[in-house]
C-alpha positions as a printed Julia matrix, in Angstrom:
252×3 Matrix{Float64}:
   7.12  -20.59   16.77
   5.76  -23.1    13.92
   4.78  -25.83   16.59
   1.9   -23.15   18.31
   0.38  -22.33   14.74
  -2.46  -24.17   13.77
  -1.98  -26.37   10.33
  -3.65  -23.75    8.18
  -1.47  -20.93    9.48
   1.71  -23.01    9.59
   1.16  -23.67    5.78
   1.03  -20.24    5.3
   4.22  -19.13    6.82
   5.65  -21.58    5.87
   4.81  -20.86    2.06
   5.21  -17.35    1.72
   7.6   -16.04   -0.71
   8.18  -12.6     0.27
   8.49  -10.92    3.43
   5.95   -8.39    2.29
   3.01  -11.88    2.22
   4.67  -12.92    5.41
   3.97   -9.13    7.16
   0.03   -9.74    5.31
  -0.18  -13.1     7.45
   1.02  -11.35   10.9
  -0.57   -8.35   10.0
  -4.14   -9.58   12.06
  -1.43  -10.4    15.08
   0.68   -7.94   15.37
   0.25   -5.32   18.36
  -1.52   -1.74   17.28
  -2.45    1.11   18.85
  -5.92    2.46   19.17
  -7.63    1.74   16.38
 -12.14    2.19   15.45
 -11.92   -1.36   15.25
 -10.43   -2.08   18.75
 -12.25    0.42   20.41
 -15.56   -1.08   19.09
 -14.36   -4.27   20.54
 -14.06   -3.29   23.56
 -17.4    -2.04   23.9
 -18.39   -5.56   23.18
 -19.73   -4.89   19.47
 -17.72   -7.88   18.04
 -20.25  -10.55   18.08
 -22.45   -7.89   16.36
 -19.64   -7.51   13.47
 -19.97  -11.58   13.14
 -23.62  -11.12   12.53
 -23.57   -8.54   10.04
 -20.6   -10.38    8.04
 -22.38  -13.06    7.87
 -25.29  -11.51    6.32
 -27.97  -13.71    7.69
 -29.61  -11.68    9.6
 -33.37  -10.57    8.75
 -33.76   -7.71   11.41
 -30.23   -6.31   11.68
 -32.22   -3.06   13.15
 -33.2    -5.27   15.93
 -30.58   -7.48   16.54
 -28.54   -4.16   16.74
 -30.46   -3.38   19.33
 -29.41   -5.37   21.58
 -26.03   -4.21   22.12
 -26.83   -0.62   23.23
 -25.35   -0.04   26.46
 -24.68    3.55   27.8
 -21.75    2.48   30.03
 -19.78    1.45   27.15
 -20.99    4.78   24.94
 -23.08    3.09   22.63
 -26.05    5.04   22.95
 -27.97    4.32   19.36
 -28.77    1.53   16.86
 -26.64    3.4    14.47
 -23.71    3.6    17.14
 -23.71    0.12   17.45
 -23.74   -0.73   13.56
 -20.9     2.23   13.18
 -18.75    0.01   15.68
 -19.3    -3.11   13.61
 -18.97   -1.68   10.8
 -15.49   -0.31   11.5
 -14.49   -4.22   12.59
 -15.29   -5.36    9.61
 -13.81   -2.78    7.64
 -10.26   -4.36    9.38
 -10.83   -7.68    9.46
 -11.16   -6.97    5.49
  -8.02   -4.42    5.2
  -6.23   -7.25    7.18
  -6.79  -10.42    4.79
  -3.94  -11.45    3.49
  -5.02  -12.67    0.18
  -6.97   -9.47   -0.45
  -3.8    -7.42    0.34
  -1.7    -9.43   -2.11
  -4.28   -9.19   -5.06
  -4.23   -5.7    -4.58
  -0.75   -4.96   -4.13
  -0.8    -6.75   -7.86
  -3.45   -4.37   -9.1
  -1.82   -1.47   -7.89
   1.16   -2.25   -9.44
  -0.04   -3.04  -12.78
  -2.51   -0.19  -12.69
  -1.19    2.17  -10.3
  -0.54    5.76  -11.83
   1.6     8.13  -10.3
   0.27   12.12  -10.55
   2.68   14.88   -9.32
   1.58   18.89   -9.05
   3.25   22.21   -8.22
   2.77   23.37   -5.08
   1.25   26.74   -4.99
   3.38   29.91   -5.01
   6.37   27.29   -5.92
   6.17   28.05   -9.6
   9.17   30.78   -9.99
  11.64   28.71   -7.35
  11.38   25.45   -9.69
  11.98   26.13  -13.11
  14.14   22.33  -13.73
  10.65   20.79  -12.17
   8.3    22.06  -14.69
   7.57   19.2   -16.5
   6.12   17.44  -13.57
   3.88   20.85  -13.14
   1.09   18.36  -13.67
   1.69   15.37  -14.67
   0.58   11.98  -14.76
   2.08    8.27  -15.16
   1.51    4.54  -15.37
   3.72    3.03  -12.49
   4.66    0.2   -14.28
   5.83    2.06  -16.97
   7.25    5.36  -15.16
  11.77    5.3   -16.16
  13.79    5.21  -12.75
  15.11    8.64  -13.58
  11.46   10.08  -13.6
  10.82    8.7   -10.53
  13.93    9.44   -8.53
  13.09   13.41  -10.28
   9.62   12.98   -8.67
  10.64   12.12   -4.92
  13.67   14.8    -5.48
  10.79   17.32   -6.01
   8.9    16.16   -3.17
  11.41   16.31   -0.61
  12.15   19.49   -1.75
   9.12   21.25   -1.01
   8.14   21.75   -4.86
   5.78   19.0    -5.85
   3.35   17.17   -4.15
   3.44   13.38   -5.19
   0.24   10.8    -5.0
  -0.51    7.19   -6.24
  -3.91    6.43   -7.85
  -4.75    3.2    -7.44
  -7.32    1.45   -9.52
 -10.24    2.38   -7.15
 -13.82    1.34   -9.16
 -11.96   -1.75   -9.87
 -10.42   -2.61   -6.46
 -13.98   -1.97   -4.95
 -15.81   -4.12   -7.45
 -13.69   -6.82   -6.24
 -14.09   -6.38   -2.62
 -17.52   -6.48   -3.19
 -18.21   -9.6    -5.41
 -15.83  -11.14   -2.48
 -17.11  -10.18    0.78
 -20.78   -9.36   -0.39
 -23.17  -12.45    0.0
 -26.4   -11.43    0.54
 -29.09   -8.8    -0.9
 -30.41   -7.43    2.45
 -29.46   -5.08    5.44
 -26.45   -7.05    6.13
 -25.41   -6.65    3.09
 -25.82   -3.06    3.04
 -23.77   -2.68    6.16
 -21.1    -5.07    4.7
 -20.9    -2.38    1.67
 -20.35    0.45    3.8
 -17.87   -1.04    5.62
 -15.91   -2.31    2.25
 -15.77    1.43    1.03
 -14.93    2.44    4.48
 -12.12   -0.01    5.28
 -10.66    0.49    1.59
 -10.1     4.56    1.72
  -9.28    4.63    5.71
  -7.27    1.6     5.44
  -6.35   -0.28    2.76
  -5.5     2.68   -0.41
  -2.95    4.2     1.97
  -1.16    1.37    3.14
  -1.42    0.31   -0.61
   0.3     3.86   -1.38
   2.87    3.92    1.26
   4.41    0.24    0.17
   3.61    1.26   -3.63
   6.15    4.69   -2.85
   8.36    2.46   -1.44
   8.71   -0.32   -4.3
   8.8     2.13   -6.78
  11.49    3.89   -5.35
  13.17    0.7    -4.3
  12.8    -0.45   -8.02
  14.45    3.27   -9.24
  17.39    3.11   -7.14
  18.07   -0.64   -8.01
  17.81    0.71  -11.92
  19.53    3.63  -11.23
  22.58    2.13   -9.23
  22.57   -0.54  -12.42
  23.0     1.73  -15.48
  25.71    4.13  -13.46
  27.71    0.73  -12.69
  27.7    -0.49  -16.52
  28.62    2.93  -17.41
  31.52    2.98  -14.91
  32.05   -0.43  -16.48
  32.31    0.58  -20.05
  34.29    3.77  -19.04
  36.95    1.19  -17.2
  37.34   -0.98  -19.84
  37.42    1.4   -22.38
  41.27    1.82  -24.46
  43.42    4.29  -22.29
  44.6     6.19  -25.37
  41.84    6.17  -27.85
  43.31    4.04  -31.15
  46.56    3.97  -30.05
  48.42    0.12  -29.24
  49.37    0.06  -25.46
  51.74   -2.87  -24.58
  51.14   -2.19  -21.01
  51.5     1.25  -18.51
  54.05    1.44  -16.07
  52.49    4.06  -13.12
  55.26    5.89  -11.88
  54.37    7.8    -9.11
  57.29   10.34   -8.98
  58.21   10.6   -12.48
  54.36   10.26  -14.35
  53.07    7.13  -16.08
């Protein structure tokens, strides 16, 4: 309900123009299961994640320290960082504005990339040309994609989206990376981390499903304007038809 959101948040909601930046914005609310991130919450490493984000720390070694505690299974220094590590890695796959600038990149940059599967050469002959192949999203026809996920649900190719990886990670980095010291360091790991655990395949899984939203929208578009044309087209070629009487016993 709008009245228990704080201003911020409120705006937010309130301002988002697709459902997919509305899911972004509940995204850090929303119930999960089990995740390396909750579990290192509850073993109290949280406030430790805070530290290390904030990269202010000058003796992270130490200050990790602190939060070893054999009851909760967090037996080493490196235990401890691991656990903050993976909290940070969601709080960053969770930000909203970093999950709409890269749901831009991807689809400006993403590139589809189909292969064979082995031993299904023989069996898929009208495939072939996606054998190994490779395409710019943006630019890939609706036919070629609809021939793609065909192939994949048939057992013959297996279909992946590339996103724009260096470039993504650059980003993250010049973003969330403040400092030039251990902090820093674990902030890094936890930015590569968080991006191929978390972020590239839920980047893949709603790319897959745009692009073949986007194909099927095409697709359903040209067949209507043929039907359309076919419709409209004379009934006897060149001939002048005053109208056509349908008679259902005798013929037309």
């Amino acid at each position: 309900e709008l009245e228990k959101l704080t201003p911020e948040l409120e705006r937010a909601v309130t301002g988002a123009e697709t459902l997919a930046k509305l899911e972004d914005i509940y995204l850090p609310y929303k119930p999960k299961r089990k995740t390396k991130a909750s579990v290192a919450k509850e073993k109290g490493l949280e406030p430790l994640a805070v530290l290390v984000f904030e990269q202010q720390l000058a003796q992270v070694q130490q200050e990790a320290a602190n939060y070893l505690d054999p009851e909760k299974e967090v037996n080493s220094i490196e235990e401890a960082l691991q656990g903050a590590r993976d909290i940070i890695a969601e709080w960053i796959s969770e930000n909203a504005n970093v999950r709409g600038k890269m749901r831009t990149l991807f689809l400006q940059e993403g590139v589809f990339a189909s292969r064979v599967i082995n031993g299904k050469e023989a069996e898929a002959a009208k495939y072939k040309d996606y054998f190994d192949w490779s395409e710019s999203l943006a630019q890939a026809p609706s036919h070629r994609i609809l021939a793609l996920f065909r192939g994949e649900n048939e057992g013959i190719l297996n279909l992946n989206l590339a996103g724009p990886d260096e470039e993504v990670l650059n980003k993250l980095e010049r973003r969330f990376i403040t400092g030039n010291n251990a902090c820093a360091r674990q902030v890094g790991m936890a930015i590569q981390d968080g991006y191929k655990r978390l972020l590239m395949p839920a980047m893949e899984t709603e790319m897959r499903a745009e692009a073949k939203k986007r194909a099927d929208e095409e697709a359903i578009r040209v067949f209507a304007e043929n039907i359309r044309q076919l419709l409209l087209a004379a009934p006897l070629g060149q001939k002048r038809v005053l109208a056509l009487d349908p008679g259902f016993r005798t013929g037309c």
